[in-house]
PyMOL CGO cylinders between C-alpha atoms (Angstrom):
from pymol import cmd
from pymol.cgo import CYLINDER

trace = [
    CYLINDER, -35.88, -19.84, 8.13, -33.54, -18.38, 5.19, 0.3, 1, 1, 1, 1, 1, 1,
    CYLINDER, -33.54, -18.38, 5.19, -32.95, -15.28, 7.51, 0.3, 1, 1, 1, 1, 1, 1,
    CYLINDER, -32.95, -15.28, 7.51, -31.88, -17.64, 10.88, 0.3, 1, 1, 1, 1, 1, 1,
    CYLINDER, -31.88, -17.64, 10.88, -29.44, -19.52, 8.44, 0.3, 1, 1, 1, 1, 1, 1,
    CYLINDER, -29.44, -19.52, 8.44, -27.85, -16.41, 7.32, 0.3, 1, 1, 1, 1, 1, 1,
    CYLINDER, -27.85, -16.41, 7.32, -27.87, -14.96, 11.18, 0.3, 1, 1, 1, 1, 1, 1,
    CYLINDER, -27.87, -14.96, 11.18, -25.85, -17.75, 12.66, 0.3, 1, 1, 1, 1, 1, 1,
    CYLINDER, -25.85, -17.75, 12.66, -22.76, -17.55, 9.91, 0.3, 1, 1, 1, 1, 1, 1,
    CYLINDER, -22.76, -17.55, 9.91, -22.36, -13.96, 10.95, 0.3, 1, 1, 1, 1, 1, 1,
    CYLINDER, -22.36, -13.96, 10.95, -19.72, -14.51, 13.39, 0.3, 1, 1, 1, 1, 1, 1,
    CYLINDER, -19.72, -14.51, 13.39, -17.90, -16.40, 11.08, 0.3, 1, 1, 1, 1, 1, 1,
    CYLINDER, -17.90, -16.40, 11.08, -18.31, -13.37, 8.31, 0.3, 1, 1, 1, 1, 1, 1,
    CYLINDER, -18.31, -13.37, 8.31, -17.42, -11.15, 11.04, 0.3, 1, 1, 1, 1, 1, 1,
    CYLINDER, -17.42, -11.15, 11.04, -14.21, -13.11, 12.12, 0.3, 1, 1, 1, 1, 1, 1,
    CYLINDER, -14.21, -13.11, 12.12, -12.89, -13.02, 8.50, 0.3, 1, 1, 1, 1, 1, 1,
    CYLINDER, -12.89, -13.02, 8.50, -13.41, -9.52, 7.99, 0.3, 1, 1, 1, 1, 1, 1,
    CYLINDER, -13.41, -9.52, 7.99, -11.40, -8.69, 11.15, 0.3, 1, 1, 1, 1, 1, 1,
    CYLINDER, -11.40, -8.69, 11.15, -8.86, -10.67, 10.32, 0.3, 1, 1, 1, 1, 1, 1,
    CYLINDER, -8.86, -10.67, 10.32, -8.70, -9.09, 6.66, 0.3, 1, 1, 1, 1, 1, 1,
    CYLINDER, -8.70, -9.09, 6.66, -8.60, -5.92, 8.27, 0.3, 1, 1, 1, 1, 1, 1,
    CYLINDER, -8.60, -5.92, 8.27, -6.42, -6.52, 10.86, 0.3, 1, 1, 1, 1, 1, 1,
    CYLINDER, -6.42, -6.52, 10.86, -2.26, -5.45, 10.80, 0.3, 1, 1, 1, 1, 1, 1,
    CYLINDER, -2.26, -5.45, 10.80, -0.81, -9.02, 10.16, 0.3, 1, 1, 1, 1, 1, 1,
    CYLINDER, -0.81, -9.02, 10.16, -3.97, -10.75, 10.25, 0.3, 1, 1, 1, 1, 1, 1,
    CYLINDER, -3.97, -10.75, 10.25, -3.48, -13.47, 7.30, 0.3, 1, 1, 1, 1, 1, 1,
    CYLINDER, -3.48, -13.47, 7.30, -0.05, -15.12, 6.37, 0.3, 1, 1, 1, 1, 1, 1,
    CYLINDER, -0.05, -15.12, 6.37, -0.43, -13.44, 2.82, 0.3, 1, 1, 1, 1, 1, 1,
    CYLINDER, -0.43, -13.44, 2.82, -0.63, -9.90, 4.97, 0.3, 1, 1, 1, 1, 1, 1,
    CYLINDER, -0.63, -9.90, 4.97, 2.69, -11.22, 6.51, 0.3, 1, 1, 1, 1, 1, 1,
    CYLINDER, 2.69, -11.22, 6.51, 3.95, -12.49, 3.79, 0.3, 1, 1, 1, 1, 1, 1,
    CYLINDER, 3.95, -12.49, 3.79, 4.47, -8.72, 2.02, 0.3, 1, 1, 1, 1, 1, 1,
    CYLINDER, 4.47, -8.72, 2.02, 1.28, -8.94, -0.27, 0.3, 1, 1, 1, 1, 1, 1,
    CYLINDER, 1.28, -8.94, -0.27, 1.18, -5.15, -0.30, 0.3, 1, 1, 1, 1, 1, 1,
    CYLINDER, 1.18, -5.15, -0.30, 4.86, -4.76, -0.88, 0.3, 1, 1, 1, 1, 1, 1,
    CYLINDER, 4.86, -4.76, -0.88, 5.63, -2.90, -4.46, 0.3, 1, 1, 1, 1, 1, 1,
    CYLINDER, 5.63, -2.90, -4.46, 8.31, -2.43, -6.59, 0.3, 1, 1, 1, 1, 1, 1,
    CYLINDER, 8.31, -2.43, -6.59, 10.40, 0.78, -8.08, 0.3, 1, 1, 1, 1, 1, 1,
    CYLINDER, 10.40, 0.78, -8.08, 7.91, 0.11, -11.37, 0.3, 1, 1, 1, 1, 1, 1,
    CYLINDER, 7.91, 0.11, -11.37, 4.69, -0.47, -9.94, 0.3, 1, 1, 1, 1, 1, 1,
    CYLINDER, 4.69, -0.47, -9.94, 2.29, 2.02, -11.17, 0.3, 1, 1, 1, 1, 1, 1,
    CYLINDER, 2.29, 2.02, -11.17, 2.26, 3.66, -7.40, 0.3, 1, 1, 1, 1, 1, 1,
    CYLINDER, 2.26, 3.66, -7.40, 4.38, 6.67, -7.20, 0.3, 1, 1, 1, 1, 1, 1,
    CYLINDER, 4.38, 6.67, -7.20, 6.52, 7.55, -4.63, 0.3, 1, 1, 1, 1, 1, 1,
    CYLINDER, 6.52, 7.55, -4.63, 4.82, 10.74, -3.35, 0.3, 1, 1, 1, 1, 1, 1,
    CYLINDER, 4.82, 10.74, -3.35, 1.03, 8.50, -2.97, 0.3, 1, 1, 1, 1, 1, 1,
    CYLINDER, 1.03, 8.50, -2.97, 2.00, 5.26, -1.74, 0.3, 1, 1, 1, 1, 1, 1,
    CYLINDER, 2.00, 5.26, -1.74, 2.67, 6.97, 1.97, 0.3, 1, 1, 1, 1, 1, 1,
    CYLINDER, 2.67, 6.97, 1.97, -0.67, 8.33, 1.40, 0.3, 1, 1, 1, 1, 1, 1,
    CYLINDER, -0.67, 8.33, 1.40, -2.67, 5.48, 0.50, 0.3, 1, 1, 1, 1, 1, 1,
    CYLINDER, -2.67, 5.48, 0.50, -0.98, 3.34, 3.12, 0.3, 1, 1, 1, 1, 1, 1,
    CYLINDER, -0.98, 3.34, 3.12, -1.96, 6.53, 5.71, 0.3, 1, 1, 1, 1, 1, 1,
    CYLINDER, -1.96, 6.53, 5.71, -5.18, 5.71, 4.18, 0.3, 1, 1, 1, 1, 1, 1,
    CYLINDER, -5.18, 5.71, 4.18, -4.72, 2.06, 5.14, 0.3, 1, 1, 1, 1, 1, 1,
    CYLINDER, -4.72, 2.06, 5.14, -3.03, 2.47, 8.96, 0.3, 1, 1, 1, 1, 1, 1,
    CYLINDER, -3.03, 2.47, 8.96, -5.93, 5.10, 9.97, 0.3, 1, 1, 1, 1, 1, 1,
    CYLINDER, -5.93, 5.10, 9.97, -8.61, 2.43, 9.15, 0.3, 1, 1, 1, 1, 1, 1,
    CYLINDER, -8.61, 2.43, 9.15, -6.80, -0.58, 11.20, 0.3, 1, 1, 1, 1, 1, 1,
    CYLINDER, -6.80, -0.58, 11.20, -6.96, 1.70, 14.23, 0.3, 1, 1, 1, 1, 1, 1,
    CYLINDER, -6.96, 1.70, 14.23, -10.34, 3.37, 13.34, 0.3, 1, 1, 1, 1, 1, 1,
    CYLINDER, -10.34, 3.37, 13.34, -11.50, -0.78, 13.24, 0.3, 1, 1, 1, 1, 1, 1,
    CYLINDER, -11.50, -0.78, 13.24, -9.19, -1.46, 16.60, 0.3, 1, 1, 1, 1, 1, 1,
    CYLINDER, -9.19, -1.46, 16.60, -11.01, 1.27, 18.42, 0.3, 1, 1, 1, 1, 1, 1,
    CYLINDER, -11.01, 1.27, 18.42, -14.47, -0.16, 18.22, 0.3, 1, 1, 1, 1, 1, 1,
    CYLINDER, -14.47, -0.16, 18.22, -15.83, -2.64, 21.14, 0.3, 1, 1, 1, 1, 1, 1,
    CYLINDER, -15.83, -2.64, 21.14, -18.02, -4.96, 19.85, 0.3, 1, 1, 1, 1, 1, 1,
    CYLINDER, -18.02, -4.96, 19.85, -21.74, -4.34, 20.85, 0.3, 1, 1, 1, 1, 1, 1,
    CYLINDER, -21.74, -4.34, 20.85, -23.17, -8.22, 20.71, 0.3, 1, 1, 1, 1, 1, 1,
    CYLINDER, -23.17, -8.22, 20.71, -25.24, -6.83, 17.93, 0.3, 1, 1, 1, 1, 1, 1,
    CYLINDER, -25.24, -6.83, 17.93, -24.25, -8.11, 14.91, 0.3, 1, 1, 1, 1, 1, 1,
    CYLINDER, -24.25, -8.11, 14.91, -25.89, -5.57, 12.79, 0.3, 1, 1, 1, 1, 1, 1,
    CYLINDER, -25.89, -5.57, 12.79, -24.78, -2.65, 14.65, 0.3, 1, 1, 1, 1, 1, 1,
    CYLINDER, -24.78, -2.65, 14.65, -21.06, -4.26, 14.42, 0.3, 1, 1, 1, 1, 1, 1,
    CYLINDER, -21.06, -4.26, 14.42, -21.54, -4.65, 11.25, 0.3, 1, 1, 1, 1, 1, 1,
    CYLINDER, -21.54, -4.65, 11.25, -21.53, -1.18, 10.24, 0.3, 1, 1, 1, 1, 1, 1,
    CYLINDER, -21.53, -1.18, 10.24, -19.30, 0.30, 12.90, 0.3, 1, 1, 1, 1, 1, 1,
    CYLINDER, -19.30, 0.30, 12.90, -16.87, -2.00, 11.07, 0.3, 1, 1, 1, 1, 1, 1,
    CYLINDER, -16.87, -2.00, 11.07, -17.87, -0.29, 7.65, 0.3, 1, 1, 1, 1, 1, 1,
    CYLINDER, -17.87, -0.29, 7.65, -17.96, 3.00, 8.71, 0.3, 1, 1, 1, 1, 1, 1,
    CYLINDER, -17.96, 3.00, 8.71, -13.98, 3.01, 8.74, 0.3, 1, 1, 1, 1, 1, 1,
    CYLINDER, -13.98, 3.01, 8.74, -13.40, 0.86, 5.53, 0.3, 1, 1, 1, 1, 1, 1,
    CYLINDER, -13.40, 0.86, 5.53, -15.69, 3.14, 3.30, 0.3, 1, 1, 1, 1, 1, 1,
    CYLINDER, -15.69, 3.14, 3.30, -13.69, 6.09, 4.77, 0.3, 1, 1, 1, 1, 1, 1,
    CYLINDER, -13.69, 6.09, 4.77, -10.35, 4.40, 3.98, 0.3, 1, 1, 1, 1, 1, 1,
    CYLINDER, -10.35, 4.40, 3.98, -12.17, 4.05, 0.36, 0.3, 1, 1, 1, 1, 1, 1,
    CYLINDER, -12.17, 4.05, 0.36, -13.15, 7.53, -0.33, 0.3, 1, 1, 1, 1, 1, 1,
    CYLINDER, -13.15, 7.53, -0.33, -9.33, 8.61, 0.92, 0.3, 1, 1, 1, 1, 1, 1,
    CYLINDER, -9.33, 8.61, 0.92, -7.66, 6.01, -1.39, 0.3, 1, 1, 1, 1, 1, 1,
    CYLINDER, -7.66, 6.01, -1.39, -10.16, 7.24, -4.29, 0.3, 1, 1, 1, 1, 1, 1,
    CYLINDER, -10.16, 7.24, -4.29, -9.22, 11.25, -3.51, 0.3, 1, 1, 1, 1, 1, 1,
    CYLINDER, -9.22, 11.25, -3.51, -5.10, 10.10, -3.71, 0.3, 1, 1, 1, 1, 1, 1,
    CYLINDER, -5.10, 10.10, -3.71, -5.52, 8.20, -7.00, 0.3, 1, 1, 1, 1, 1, 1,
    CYLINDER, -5.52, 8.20, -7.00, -7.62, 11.78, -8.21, 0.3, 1, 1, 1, 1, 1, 1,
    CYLINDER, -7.62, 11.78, -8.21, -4.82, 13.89, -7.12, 0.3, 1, 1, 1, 1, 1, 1,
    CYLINDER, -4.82, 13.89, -7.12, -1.76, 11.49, -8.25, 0.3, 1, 1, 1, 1, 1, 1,
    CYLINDER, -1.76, 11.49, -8.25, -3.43, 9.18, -10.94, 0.3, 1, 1, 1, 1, 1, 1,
    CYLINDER, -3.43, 9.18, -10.94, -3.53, 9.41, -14.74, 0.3, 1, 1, 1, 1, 1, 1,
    CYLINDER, -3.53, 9.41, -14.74, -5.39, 6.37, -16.70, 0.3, 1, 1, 1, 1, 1, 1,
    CYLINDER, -5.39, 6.37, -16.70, -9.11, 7.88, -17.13, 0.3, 1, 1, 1, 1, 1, 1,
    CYLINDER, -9.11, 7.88, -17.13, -10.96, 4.34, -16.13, 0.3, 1, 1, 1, 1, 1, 1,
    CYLINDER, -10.96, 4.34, -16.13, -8.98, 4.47, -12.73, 0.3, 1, 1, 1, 1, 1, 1,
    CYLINDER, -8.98, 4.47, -12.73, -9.77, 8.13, -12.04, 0.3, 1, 1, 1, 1, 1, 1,
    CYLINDER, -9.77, 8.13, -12.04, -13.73, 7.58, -12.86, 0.3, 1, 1, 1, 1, 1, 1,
    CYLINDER, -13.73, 7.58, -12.86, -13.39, 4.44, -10.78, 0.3, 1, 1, 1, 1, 1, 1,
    CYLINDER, -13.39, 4.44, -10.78, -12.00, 6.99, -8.28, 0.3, 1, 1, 1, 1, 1, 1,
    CYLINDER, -12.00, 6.99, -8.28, -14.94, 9.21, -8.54, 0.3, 1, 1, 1, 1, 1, 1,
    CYLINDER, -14.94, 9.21, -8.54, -17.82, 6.82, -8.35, 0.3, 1, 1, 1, 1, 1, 1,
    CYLINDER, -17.82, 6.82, -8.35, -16.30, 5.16, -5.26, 0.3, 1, 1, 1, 1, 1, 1,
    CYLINDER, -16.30, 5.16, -5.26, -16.55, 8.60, -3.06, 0.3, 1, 1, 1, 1, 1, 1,
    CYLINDER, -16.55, 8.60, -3.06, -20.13, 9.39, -4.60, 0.3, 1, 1, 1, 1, 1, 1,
    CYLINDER, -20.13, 9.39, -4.60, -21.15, 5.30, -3.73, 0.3, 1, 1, 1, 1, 1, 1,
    CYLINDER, -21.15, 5.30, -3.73, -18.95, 5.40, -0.21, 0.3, 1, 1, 1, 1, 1, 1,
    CYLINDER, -18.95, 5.40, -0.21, -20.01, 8.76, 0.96, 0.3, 1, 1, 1, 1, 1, 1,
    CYLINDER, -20.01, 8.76, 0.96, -23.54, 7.69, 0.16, 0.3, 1, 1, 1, 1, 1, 1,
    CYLINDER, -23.54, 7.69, 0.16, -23.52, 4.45, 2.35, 0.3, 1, 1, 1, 1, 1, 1,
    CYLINDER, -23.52, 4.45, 2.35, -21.58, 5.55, 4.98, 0.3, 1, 1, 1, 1, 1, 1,
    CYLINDER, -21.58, 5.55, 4.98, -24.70, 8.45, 5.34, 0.3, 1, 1, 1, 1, 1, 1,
    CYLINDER, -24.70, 8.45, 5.34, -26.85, 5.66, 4.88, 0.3, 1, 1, 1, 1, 1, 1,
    CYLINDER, -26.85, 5.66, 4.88, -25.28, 3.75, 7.67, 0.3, 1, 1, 1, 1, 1, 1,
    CYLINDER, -25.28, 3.75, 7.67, -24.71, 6.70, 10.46, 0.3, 1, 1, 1, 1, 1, 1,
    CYLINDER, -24.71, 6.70, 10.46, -28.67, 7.47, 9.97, 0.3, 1, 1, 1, 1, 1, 1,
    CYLINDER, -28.67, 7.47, 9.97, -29.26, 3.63, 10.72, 0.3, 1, 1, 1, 1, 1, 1,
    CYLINDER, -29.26, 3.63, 10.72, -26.41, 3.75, 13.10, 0.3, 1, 1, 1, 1, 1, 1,
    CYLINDER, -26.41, 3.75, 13.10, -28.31, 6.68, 15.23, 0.3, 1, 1, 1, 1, 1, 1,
    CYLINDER, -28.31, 6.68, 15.23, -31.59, 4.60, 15.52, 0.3, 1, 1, 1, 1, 1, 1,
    CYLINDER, -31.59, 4.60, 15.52, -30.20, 1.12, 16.58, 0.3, 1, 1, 1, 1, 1, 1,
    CYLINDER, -30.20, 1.12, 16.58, -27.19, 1.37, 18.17, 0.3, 1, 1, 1, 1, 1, 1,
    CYLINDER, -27.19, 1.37, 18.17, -27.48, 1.08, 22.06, 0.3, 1, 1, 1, 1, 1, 1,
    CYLINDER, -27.48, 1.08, 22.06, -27.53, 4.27, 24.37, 0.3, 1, 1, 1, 1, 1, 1,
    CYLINDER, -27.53, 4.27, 24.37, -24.80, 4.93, 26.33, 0.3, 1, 1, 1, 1, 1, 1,
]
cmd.load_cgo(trace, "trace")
């Protein structure tokens, strides 16, 4: 019973996480939550790329038709987010400086890269045939 509960709030879960993802999708997004200043500890030379990292996800996540399985939605949603991970995670290697962050940086491809393996072999033997 634990598992139908869980089952009918995935729209819901789904919903939110499109409109996280999505360009404009909450007022905070609109609002300029990602805007920085002259000190913030992004340079100028890796914002572009982390925000590449960013805009190549959105339409990665735009791209994708929904199936009307949730599971299989799921992770063609989180394909493109872990990807979007492991590039923001290879810009703060090649640009950052404060050891926690780059170790951070490190673990996140090794986790990412792992799961999003994880999820194409899962991906291969229940999404639908086209």
């Amino acid at each position: 019973m634990q598992y139908k509960a869980k089952v009918k709030k995935w729209p819901w879960s789904l919903a939110i996480l499109l409109a996280l993802i999505s360009p404009g999708g909450l007022p905070a997004q609109q609002q300029g939550a990602h805007q920085h200043s002259d000190n913030s500890v992004v340079g100028k030379d890796d914002w572009p790329e982390l925000m590449a990292s960013m805009e190549k996800m959105h339409i990665d996540v735009e791209s994708i038709d929904p199936s009307g399985d949730s599971d299989v939605d799921f992770v063609r949603l989180m394909l493109p987010h872990h990807q979007a991970a492991i590039d923001m995670a290879k810009t703060e290697l090649m640009h950052g400086k404060d050891p926690e962050m780059r170790r951070l940086a490190q673990e996140i491809i090794a986790d990412q890269q792992s799961e999003i393996e994880l999820m194409q072999l899962w991906l291969k033997q229940h999404e639908p045939h086209k």
